[in-house]
N, C-alpha and C positions, 0 to 999 in steps of 0.2 A: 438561434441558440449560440454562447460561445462556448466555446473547449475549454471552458475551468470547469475546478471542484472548488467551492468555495465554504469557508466555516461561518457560524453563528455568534454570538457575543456573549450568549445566554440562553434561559430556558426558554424562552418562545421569540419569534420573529419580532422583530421594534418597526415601529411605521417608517423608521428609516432604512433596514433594511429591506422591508416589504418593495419601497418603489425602486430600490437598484433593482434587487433580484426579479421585480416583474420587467424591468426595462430589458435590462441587463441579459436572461433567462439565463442565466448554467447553467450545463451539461448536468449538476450533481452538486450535492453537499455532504461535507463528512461533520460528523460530531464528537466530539471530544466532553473530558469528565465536568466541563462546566454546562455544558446543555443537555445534562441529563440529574433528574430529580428521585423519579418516579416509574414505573414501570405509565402510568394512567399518561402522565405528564411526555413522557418517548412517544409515547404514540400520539397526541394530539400535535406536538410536533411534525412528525414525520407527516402524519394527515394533512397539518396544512399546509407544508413543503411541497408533497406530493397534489394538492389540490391547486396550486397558487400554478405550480408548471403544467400541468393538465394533462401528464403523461406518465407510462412507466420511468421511476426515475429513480439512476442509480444514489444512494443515501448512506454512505460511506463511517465505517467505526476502524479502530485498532482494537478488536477483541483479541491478541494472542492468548493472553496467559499468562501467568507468572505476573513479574514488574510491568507488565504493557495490555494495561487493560481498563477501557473508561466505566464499564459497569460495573459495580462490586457490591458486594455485600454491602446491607441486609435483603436489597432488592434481589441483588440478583448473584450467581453461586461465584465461585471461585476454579477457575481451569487451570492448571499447571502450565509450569512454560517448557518448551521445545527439549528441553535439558531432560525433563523426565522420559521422555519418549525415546532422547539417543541411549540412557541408558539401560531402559527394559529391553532393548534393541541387542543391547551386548548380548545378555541371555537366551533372548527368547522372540528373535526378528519376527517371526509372522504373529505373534502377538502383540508386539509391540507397533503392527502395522496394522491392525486390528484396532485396538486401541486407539492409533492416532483418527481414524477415520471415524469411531466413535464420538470423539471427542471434538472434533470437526461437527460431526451431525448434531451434538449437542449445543455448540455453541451456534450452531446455522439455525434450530427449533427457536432458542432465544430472541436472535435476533428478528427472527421474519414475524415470530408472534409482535413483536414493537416497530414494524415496519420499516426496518435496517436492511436495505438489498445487496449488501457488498463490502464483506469483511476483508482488512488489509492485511491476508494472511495468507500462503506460509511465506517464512520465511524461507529464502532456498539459502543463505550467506552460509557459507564453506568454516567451521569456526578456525583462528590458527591463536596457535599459545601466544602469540605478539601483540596478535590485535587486541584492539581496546575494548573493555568491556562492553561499552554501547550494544554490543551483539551478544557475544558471554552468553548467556543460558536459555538466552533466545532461539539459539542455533540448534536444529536437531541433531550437531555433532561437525566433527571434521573429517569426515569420509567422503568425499562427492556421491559414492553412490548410496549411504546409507539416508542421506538429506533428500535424495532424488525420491527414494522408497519413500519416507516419511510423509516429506512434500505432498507425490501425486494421493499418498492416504488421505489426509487433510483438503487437499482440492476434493476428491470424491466426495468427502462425508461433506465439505458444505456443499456441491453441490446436490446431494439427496436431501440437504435438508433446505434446498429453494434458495442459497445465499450466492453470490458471485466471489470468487475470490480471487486474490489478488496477489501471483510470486512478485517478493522484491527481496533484496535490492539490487536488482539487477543492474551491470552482470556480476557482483560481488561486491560486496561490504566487511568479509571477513578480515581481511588482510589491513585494512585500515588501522592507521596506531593513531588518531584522535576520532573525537565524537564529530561527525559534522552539523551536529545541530550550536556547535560552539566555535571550530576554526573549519578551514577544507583539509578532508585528510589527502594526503600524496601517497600513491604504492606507487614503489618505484621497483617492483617486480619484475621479471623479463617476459616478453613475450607467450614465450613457452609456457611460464610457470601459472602465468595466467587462467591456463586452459581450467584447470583444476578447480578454479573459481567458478568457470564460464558452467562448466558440467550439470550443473545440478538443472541450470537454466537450460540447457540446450535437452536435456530429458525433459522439461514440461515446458515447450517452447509452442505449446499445442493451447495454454492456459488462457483465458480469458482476458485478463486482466496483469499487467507487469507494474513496478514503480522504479523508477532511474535511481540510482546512487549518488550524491551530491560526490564524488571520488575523483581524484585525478590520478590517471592509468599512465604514468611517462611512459611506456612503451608502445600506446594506443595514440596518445595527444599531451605532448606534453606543455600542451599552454591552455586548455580548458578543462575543466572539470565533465564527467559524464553528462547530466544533466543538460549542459552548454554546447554539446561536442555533436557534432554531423559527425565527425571521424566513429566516435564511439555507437553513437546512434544506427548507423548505417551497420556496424558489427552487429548489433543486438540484431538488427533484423535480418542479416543475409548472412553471417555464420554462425551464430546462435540459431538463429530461424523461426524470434518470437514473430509471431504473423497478428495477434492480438491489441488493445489498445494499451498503449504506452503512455503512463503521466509520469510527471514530473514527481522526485519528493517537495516535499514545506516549501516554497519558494521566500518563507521566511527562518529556516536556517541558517548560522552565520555563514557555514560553507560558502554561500553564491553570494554574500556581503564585503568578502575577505576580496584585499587586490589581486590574492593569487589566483580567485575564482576566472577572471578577464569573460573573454566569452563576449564583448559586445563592442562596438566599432569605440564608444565613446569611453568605455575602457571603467576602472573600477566605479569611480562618482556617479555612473548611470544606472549599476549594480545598487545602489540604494536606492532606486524608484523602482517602485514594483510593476509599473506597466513595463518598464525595461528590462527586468527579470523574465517578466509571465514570457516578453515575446523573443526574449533569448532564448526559451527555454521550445517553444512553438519551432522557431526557425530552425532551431537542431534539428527536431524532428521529430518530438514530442507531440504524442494527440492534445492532450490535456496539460493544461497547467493547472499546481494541487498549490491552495491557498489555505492553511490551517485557523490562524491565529483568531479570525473575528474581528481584525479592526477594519475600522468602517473605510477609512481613511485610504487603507493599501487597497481593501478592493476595489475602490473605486479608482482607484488609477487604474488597477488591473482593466476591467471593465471598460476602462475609459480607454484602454491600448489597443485591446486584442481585437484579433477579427471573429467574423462570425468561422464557426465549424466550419471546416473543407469535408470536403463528399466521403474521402476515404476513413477520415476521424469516425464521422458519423455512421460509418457502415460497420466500423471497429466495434463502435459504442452500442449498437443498433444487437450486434450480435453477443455482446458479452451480456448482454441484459437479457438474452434471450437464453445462454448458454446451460440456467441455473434450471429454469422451468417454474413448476408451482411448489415443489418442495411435501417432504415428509412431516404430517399433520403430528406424528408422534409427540407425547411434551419431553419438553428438555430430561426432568429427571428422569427417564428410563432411559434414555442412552447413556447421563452420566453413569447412571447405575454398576449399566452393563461396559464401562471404560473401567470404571474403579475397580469392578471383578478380572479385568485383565490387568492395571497396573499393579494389583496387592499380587499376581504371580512371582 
């Protein structure tokens, strides 16, 4: 097995993807809005992914909510984004945490009935009025402990409703003033100021599943990006105290394309081969590297670079898969139901 997550091109596997990924085996695959059809059509997917690996196998979405969401109507319903929860929260906190776990449990029924194992949610990013929107209403708010509250809601209800989840973007995205899926952002916050980002994560440091920041922290590392960074790496797990598995974000974001991104001995021009990225992103210290886009071309470098899983990835990997269970058979629309009767408060 290697430690990627790797994407699709379309709605069902092409006989050229079939022989990487039986050669090849990923850890997982995520899917995004072009490989999904159908509710009929997700799960014969998912079927043959999960048939072709021959194991439980984690099967990766962005269901948040709001602007970030690959299922949509008419298949399938619409969830609000993080923004509605920070603000029923002003009013009416233990409803609004009610709510969010709700609506975690609704969106976890959806996906496990299409045989989706591990939504990349919640968000823990801290919002601040500077950063760029990339985050914006995604955010359960800018409080660290109101995000933490929200958060561990959202972690419970997916995991009652059978789904793995996933805090990112650790250890903060808030404070970022660009999009990194188009330059790297720089925070060049101090130390200290830090903390307030780090909090939400260090309350669910207990979480299954993490995803890195494509960020560069000047007060952490100021020549790599998270993602790239043992300095930063090494934080997440020993003063944060995530103990869970760690991927990488998109290793095709321009973030890790950019010269500022550095990170590997052969310096930016290496950063455009994506086996140079995945094991930039490995050697930091990264379980997994997360490969989005579907071209054939990058993952086969990818594949072609990395090593097989180390013991400790796989015990990572072994245990978040285990972490969810078999999940609440309930169907979706009774828990939105009972979400929408606590949001209309």
């Amino acid at each position: 097995m290697q430690p990627t997550f790797l994407g699709l091109s379309g709605l069902a596997i092409t006989p050229e993807e079939r022989a990487l990924f039986s050669a090849a085996d990923p850890a997982g695959y995520i899917l995004f809005k072009r490989n999904v059809e159908s509710p009929e059509q997700v799960r014969a997917l998912t079927a043959a992914l999960t048939d072709m690996a021959g194991r439980a196998l984690p099967i990766l979405i962005d269901q948040e909510g709001g602007r970030v969401a690959r299922l949509r109507p008419p298949h399938w319903p619409e969830f609000p984004a993080g923004e509605r929860f920070d603000h029923l929260y002003e009013r009416a906190p233990i409803t609004a945490i009610e709510a969010a776990r709700l609506n975690a449990l609704a969106i976890a029924a959806m996906l496990r009935e299409l045989g989706i194992t591990v939504d990349c949610l919640p968000l823990l990013d801290v919002r601040d009025p500077e950063g760029h929107d990339i985050i914006g209403d995604r955010a359960f708010g800018a409080e660290p402990m109101k995000v933490a509250a929200l958060g561990r809601a959202t972690l419970d209800g997916l995991r009652q409703g059978g789904v793995c989840g996933v805090i990112k973007h650790i250890p903060g995205h808030g404070r970022a003033r660009a999009d990194s899926h188009l330059e790297l952002p720089i925070v060049e916050a101090s130390r200290a100021a830090l903390e307030r980002d780090f909090e939400p994560f260090r309350s669910l440091s207990n979480a299954p599943m993490a995803m890195t920041a494509h960020v560069t922290y000047t007060a952490l590392d100021p020549q790599r990006c998270c993602t790239l960074s043992p300095i930063v790496i090494e934080l997440i797990r020993n003063d944060i105290g995530f103990s869970g598995l760690l991927m990488s974000d998109d290793l095709g974001m321009h973030a890790l394309g950019s010269p500022e991104a550095g990170g590997h001995p052969a310096g930016s021009n290496a950063l455009q081969d994506f086996g140079a990225r995945a094991l930039a992103s490995l050697e930091a210290g990264c379980d997994i590297a997360l490969h989005c886009s579907g071209d054939f071309a990058e993952m086969r470098a990818i594949c072609e670079a990395v090593p097989e899983i180390g013991p400790a990835a796989r015990r990572r990997l072994d245990a978040a898969m285990a972490w969810a269970g078999p999940g609440d058979a309930t169907p979706t629309e009774q828990w939105a139901e009972a979400r929408d009767r606590l949001l209309a408060v």
